[in-house]
DRENVOSE-764861 format. One record per residue: residue number from 0; residue in three letters; chain; x, y, z of N, C-alpha, C in turn. Coordinates in nm, 3 decimals, decimal comma, m for minus. Each point is the difference from the previous one (the first is absolute). Layout:
residues N
{node NUM ALA A {X Y Z} {X Y Z} {X Y Z}}
...
This chain:
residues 203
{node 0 UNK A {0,084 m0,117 0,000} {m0,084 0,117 0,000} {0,088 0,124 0,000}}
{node 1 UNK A {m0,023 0,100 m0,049} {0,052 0,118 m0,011} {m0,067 0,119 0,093}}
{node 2 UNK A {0,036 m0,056 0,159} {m0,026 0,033 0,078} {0,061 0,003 0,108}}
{node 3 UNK A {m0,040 0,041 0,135} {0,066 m0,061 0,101} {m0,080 m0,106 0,116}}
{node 4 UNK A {m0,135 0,094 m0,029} {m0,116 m0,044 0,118} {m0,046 m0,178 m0,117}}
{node 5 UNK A {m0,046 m0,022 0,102} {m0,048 m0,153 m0,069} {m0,139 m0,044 0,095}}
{node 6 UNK A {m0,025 0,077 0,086} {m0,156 m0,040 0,058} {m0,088 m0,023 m0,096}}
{node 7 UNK A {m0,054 0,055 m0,108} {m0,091 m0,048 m0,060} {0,027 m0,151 m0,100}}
{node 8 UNK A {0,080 m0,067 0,017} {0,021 m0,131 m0,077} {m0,038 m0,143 0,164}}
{node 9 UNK A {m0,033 m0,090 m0,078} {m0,050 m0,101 0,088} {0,142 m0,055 0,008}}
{node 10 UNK A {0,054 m0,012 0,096} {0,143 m0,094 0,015} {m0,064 m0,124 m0,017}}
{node 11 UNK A {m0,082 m0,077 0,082} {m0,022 m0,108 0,002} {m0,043 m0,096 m0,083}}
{node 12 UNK A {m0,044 0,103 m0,037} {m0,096 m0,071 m0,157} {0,080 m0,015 m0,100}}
{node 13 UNK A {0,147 0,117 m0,008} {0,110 m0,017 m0,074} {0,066 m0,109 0,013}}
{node 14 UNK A {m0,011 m0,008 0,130} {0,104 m0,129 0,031} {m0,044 m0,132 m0,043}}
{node 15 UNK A {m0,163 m0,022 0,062} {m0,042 m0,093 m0,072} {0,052 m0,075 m0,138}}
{node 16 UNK A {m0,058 0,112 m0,090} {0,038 m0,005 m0,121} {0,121 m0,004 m0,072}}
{node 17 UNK A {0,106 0,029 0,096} {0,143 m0,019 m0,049} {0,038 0,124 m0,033}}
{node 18 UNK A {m0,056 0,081 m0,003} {0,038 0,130 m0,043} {0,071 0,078 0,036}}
{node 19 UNK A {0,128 0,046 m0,048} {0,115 0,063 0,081} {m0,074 0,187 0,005}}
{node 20 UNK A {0,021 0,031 0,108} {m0,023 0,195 m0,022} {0,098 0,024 0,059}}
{node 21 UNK A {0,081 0,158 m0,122} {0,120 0,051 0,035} {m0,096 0,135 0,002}}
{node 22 UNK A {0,125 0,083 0,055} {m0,057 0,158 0,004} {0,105 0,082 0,043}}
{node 23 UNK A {0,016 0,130 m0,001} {0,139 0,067 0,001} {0,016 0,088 0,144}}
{node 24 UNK A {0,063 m0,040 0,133} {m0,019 0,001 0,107} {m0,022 0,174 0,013}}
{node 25 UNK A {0,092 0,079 m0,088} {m0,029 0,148 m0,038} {0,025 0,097 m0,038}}
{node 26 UNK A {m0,125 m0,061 m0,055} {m0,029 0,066 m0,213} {0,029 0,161 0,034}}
{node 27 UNK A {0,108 0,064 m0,047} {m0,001 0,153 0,017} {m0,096 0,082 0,029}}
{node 28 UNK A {0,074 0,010 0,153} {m0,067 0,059 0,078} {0,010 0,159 m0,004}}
{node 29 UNK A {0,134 0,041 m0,077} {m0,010 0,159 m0,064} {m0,180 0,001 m0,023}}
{node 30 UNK A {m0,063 m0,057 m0,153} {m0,051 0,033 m0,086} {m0,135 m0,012 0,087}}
{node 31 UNK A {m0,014 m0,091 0,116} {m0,122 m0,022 0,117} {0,024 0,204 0,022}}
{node 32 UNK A {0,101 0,001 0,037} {m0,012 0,099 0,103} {m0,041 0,116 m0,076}}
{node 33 UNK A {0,059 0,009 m0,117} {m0,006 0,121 m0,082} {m0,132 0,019 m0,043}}
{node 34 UNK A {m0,099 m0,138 m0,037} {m0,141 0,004 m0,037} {m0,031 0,055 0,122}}
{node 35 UNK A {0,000 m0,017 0,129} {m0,044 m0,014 0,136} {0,004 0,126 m0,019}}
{node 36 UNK A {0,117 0,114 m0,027} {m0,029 0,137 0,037} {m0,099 0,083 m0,156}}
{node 37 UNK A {0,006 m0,092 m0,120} {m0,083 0,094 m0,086} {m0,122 m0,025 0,007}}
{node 38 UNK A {m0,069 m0,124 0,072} {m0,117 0,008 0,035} {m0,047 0,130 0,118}}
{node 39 UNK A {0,067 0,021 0,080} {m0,003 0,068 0,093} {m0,010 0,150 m0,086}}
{node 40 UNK A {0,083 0,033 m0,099} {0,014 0,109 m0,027} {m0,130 0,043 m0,114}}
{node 41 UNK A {m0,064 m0,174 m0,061} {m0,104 0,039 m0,058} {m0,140 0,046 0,109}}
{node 42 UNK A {0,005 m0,056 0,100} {m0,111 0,090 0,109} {0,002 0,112 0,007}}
{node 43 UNK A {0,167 0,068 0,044} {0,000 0,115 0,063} {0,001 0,104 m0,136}}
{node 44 UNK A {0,015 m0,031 m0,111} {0,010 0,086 m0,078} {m0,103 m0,007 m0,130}}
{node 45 UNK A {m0,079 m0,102 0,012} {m0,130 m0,041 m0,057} {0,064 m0,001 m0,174}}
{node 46 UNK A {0,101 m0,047 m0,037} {0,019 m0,037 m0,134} {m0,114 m0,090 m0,074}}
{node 47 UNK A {m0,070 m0,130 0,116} {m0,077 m0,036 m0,057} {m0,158 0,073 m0,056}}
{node 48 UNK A {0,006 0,081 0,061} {m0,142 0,102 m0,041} {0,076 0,127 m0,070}}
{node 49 UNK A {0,082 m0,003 m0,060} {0,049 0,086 m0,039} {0,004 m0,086 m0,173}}
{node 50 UNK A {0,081 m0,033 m0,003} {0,024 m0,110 m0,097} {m0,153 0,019 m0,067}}
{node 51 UNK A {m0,119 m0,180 0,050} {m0,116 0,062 m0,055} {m0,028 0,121 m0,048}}
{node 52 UNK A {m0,004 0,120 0,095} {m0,084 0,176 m0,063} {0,042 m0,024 m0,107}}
{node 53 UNK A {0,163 0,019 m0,041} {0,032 0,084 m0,101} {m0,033 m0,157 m0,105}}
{node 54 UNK A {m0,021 m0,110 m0,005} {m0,029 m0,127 m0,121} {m0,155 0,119 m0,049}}
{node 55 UNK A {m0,064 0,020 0,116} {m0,164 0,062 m0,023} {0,016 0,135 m0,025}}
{node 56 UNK A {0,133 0,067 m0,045} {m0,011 0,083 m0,023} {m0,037 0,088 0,109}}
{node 57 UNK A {m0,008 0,045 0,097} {0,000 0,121 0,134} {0,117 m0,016 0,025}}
{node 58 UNK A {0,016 0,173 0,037} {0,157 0,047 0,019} {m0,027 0,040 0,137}}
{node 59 UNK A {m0,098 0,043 0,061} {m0,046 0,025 0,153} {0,113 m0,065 0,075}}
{node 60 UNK A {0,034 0,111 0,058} {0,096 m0,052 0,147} {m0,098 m0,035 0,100}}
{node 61 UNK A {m0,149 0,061 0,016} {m0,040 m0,025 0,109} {0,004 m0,129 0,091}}
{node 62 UNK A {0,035 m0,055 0,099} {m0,002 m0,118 0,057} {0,099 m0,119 m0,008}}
{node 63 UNK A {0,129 0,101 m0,093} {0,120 m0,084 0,003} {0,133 0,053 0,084}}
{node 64 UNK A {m0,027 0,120 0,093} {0,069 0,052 0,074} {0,085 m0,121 0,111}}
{node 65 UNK A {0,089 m0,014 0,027} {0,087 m0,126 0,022} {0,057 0,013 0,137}}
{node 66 UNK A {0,017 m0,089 0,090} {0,092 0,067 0,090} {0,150 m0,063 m0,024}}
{node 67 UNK A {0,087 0,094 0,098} {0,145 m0,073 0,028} {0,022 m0,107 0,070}}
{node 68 UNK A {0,089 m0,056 m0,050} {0,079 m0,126 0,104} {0,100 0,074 0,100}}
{node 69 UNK A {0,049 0,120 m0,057} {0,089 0,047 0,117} {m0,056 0,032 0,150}}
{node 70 UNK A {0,074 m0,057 0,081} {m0,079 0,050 0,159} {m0,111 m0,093 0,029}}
{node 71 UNK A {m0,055 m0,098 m0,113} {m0,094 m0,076 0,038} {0,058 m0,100 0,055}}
{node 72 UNK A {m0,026 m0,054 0,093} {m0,031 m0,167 0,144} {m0,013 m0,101 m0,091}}
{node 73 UNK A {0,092 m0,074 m0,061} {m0,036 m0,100 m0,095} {0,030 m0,148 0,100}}
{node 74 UNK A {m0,161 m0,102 0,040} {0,093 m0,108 0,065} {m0,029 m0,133 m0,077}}
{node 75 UNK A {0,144 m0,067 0,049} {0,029 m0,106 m0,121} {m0,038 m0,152 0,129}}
{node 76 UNK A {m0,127 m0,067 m0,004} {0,008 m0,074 0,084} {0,085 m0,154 m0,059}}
{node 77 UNK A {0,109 m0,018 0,010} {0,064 m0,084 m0,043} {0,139 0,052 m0,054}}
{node 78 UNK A {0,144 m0,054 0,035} {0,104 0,074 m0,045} {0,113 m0,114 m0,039}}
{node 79 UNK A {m0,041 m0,067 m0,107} {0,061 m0,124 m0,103} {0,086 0,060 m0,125}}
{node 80 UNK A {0,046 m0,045 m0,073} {0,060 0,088 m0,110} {m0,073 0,098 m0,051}}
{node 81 UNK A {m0,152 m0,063 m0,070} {m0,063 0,118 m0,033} {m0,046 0,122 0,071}}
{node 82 UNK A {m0,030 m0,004 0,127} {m0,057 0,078 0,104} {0,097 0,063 m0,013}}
{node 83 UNK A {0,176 0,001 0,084} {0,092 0,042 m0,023} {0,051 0,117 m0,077}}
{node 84 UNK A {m0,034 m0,073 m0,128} {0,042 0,070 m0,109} {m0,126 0,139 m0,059}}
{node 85 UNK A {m0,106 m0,059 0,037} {m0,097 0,059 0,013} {m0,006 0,128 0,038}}
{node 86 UNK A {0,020 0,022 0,127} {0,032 0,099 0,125} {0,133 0,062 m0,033}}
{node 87 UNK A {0,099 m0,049 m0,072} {0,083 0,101 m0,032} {0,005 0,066 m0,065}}
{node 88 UNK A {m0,096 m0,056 m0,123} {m0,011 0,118 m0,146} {m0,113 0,080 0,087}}
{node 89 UNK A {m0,085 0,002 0,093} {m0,074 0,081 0,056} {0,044 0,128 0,090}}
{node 90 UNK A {0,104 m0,083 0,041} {0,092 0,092 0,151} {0,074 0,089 m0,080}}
{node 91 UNK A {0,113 m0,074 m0,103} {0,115 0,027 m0,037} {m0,034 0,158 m0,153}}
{node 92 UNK A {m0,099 m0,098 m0,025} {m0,047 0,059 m0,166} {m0,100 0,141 0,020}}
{node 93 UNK A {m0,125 m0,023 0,099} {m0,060 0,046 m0,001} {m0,062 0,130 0,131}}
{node 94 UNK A {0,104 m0,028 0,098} {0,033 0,071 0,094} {m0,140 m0,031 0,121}}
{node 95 UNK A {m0,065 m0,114 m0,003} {m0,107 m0,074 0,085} {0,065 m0,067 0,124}}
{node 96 UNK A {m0,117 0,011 0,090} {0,035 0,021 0,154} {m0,046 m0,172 m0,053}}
{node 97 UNK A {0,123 m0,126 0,013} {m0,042 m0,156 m0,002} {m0,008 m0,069 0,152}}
{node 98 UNK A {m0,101 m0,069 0,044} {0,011 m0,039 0,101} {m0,049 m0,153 m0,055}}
{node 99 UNK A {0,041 m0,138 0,077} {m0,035 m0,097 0,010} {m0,037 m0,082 0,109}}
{node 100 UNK A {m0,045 m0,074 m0,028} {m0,055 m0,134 0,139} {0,018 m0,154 m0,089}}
{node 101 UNK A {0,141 m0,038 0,047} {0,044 m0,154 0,009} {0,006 m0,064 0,113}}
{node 102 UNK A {m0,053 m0,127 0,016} {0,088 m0,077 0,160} {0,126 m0,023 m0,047}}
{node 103 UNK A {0,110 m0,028 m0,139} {0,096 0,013 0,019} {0,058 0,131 m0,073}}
{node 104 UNK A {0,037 0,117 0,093} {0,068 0,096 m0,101} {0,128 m0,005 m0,059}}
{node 105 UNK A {0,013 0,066 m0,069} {0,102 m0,067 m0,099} {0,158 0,142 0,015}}
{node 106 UNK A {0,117 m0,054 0,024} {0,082 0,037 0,044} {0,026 0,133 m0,094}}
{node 107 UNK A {m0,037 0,004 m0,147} {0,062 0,100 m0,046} {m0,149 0,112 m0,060}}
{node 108 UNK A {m0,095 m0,001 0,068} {m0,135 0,080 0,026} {0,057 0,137 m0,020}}
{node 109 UNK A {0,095 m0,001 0,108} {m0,001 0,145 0,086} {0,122 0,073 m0,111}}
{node 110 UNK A {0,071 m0,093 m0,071} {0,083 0,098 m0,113} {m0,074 m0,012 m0,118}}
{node 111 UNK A {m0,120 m0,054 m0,052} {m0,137 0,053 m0,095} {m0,066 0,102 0,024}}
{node 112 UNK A {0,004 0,082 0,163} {m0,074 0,113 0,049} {m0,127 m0,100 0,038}}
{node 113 UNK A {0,001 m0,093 0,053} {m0,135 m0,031 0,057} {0,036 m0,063 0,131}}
{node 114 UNK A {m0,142 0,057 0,075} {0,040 0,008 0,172} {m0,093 m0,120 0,007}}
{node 115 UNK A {m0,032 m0,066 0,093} {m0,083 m0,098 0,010} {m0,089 0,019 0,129}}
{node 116 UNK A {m0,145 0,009 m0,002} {m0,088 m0,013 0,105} {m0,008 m0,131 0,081}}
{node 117 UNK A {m0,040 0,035 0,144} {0,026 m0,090 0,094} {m0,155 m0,063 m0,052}}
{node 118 UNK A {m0,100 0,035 0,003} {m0,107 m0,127 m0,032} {m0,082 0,079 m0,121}}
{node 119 UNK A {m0,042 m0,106 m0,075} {m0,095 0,035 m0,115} {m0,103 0,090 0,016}}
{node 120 UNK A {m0,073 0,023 0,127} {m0,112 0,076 0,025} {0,062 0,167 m0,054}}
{node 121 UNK A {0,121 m0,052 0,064} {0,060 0,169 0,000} {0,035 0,079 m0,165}}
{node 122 UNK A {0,026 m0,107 m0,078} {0,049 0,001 m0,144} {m0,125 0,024 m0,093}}
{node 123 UNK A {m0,109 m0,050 0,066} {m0,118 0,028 m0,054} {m0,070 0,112 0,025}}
{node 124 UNK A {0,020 0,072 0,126} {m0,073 0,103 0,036} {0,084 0,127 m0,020}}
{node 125 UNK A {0,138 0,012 m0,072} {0,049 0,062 m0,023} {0,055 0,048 m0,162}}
{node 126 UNK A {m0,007 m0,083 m0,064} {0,041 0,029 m0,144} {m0,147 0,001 m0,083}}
{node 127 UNK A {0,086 0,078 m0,111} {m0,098 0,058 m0,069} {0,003 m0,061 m0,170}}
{node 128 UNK A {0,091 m0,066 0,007} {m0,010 m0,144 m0,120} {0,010 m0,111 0,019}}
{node 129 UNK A {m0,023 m0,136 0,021} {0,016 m0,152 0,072} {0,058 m0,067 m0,139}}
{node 130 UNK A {0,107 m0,064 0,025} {0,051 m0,121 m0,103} {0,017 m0,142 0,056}}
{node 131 UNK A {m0,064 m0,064 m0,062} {0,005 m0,147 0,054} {0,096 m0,080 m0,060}}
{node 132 UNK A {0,128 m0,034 0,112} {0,084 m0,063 m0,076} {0,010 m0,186 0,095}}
{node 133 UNK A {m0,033 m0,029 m0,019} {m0,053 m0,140 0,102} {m0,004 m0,125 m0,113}}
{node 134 UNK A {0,069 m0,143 0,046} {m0,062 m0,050 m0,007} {m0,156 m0,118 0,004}}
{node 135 UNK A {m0,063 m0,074 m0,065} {m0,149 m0,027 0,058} {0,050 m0,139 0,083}}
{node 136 UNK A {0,013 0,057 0,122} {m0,003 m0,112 0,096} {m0,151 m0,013 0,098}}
{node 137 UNK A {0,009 m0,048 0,099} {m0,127 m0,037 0,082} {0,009 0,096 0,091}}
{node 138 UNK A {0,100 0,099 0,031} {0,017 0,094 0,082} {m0,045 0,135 m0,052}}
{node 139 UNK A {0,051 m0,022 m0,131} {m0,068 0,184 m0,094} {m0,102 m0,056 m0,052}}
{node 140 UNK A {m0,054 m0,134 m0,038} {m0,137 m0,005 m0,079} {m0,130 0,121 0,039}}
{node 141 UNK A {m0,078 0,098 m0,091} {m0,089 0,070 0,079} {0,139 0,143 0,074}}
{node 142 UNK A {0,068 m0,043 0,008} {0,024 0,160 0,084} {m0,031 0,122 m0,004}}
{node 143 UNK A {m0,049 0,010 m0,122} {m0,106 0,148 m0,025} {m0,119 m0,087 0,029}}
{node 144 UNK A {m0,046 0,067 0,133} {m0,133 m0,033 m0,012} {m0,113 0,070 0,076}}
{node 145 UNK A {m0,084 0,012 0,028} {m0,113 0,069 0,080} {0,114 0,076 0,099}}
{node 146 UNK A {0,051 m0,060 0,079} {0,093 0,069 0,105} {0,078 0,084 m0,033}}
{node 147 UNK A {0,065 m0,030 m0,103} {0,151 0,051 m0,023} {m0,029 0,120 m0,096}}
{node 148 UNK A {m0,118 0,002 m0,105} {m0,074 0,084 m0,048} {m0,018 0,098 0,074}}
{node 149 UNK A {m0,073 m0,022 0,117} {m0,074 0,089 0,077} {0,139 0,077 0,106}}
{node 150 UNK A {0,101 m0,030 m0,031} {0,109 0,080 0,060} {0,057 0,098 m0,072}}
{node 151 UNK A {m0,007 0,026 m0,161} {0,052 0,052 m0,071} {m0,048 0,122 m0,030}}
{node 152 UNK A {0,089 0,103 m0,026} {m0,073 0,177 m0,005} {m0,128 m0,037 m0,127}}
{node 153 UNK A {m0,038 0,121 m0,003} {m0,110 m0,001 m0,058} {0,119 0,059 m0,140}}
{node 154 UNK A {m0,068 m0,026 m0,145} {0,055 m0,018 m0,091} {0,104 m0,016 m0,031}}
{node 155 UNK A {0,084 m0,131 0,046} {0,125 m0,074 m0,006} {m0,034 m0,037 m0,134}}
{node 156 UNK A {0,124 m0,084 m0,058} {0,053 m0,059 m0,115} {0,050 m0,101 0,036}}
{node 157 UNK A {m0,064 m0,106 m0,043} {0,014 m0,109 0,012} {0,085 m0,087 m0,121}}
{node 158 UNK A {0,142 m0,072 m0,024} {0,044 m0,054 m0,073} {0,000 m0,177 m0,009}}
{node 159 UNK A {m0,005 m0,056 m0,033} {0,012 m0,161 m0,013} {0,074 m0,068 m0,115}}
{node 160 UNK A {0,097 0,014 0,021} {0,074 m0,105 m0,061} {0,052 m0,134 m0,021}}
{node 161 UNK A {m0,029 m0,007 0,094} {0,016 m0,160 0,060} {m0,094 m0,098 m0,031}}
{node 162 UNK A {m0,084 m0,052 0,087} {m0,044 m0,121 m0,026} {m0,186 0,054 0,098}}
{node 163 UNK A {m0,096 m0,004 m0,157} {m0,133 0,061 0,086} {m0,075 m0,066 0,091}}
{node 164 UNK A {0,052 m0,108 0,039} {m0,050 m0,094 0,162} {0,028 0,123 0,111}}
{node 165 UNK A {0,114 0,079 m0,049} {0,027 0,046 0,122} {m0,170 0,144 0,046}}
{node 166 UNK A {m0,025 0,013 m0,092} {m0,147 0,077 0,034} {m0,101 m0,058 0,005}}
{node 167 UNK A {m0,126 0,029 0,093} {m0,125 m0,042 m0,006} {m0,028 0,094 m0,090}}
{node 168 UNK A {m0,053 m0,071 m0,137} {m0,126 0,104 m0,068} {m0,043 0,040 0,021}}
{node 169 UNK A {m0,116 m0,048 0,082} {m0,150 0,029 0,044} {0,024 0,109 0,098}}
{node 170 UNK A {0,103 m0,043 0,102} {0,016 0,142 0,095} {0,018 0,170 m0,115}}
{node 171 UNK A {0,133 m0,102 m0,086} {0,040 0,125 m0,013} {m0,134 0,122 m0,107}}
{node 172 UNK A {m0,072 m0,101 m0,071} {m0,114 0,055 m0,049} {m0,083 0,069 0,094}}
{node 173 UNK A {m0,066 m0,047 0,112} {m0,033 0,102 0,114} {0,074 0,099 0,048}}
{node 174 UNK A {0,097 0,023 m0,015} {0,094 0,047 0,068} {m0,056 0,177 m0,099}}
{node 175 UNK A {0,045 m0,077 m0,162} {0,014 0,064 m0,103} {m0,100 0,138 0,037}}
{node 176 UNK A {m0,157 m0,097 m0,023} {m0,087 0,087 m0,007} {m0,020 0,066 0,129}}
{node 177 UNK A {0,076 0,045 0,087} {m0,082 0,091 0,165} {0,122 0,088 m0,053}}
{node 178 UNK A {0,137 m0,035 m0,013} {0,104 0,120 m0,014} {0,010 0,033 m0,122}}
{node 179 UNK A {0,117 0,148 m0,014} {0,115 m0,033 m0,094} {0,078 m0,075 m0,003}}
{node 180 UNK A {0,038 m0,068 m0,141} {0,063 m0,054 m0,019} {0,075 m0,072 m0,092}}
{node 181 UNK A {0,151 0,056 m0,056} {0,029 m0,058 m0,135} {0,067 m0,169 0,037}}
{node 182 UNK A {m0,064 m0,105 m0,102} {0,096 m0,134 0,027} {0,062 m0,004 m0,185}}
{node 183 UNK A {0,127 m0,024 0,058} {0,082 m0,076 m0,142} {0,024 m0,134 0,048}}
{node 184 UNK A {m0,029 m0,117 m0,081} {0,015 m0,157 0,048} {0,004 m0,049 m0,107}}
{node 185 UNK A {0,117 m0,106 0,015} {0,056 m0,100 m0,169} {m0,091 m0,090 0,027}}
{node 186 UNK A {m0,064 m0,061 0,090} {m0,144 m0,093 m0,029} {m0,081 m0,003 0,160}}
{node 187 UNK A {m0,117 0,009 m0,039} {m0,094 m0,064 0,100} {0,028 m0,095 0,043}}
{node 188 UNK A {m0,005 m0,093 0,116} {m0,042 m0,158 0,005} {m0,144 m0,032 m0,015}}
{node 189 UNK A {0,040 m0,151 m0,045} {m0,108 m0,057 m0,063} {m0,151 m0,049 0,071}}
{node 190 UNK A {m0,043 0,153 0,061} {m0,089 m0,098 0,118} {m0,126 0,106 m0,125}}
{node 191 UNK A {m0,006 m0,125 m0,105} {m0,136 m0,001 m0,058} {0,038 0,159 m0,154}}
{node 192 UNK A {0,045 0,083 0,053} {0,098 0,069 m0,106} {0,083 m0,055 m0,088}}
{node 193 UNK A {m0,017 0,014 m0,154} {0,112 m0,001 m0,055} {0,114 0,036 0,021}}
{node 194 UNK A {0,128 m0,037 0,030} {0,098 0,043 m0,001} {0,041 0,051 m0,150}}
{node 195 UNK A {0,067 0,124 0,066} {0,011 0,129 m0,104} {0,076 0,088 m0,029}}
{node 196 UNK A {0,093 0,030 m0,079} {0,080 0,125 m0,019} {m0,088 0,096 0,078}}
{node 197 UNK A {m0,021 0,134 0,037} {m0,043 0,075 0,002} {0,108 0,182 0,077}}
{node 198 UNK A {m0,133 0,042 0,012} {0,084 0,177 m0,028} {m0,125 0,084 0,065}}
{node 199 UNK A {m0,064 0,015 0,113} {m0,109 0,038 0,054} {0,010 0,075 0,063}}
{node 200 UNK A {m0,088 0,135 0,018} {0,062 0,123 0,074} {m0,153 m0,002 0,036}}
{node 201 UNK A {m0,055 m0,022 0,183} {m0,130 0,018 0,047} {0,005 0,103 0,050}}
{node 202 UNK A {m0,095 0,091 m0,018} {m0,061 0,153 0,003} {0,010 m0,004 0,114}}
């Protein structure tokens, strides 16, 4: 597989069958990270509704006014190569306040410019963009969820790159409609949703 994650394949059933699965322990994690920050930059700067106007022809600026990454609380819950690398083109590039929450932090964080929060509650109730850099174990399965939602400022930015077990849908759809709130996510999980490219900015 031309990947790294492998949760969605049946091992067992592979095995059964004789079936060898390879996969690439990790697949450049630059190009994770670098998508990781132009998704981010398509929220804050609404290229994707920008883009459309002008296909439809409107040149109207109205409602594409953008904010900065500079000075913004960016937190990276997870700090693996991509997270890492993530947070530095954020810290380093973009002059963003990076904070994270790992149980293991990672020795060279603090020369990326990223400080690390003592518990997640705090990482959540303080930044003003969220990147999910995790993998889907039984410990992050759901970690966005009703709770962890309900800790987050009111019109945060939500990123997902990783693996979409790690969100409840359904929360985060409730969530959607009471606040602001922009989500960028490389897929839903599959609870009854297609899994999906997508690019969604909720009012």
């Amino acid at each position: 597989m031309r990947c790294a994650g492998y949760n969605n394949v049946d091992l067992p059933t592979a095995t059964r069958l004789g079936m060898k699965v390879a996969r690439v322990a990790a697949y450049s994690p630059e190009a994770v990270a670098e998508f990781t920050v132009g998704m981010i930059l398509t929220v804050t700067r609404k290229y994707h509704k920008a883009y459309n106007r002008v296909r439809e022809g409107n040149f109207l600026l109205e409602g594409l006014v953008g904010i900065n990454l500079h000075g913004k609380t960016i937190g990276l819950i997870g700090t693996g190569k991509i997270g890492l690398l993530t947070g530095k083109i954020l810290s380093k590039g973009f002059g963003s306040q990076v904070v994270a929450y790992d149980p293991y932090p990672s020795p060279v964080a603090e020369e990326y410019g990223i400080k690390y929060v003592n518990t997640l509650e705090e990482l959540l109730s303080k930044s003003d963009i969220i990147s999910l850099h995790c993998q889907l174990v039984d410990s992050t399965k759901y970690i966005i969820n009703d709770n962890t939602l309900g800790q987050m400022k009111k019109g945060v930015i939500l990123v997902n790159t990783s693996r979409g077990g790690l969100i409840d849908t359904y929360a985060l759809i409730r969530y959607a409609s009471s606040k602001v709130f922009d989500l960028q996510s490389l897929i839903f999980p599959g609870q009854g949703f297609e899994k999906r490219t997508c690019c969604s900015s909720w009012p």
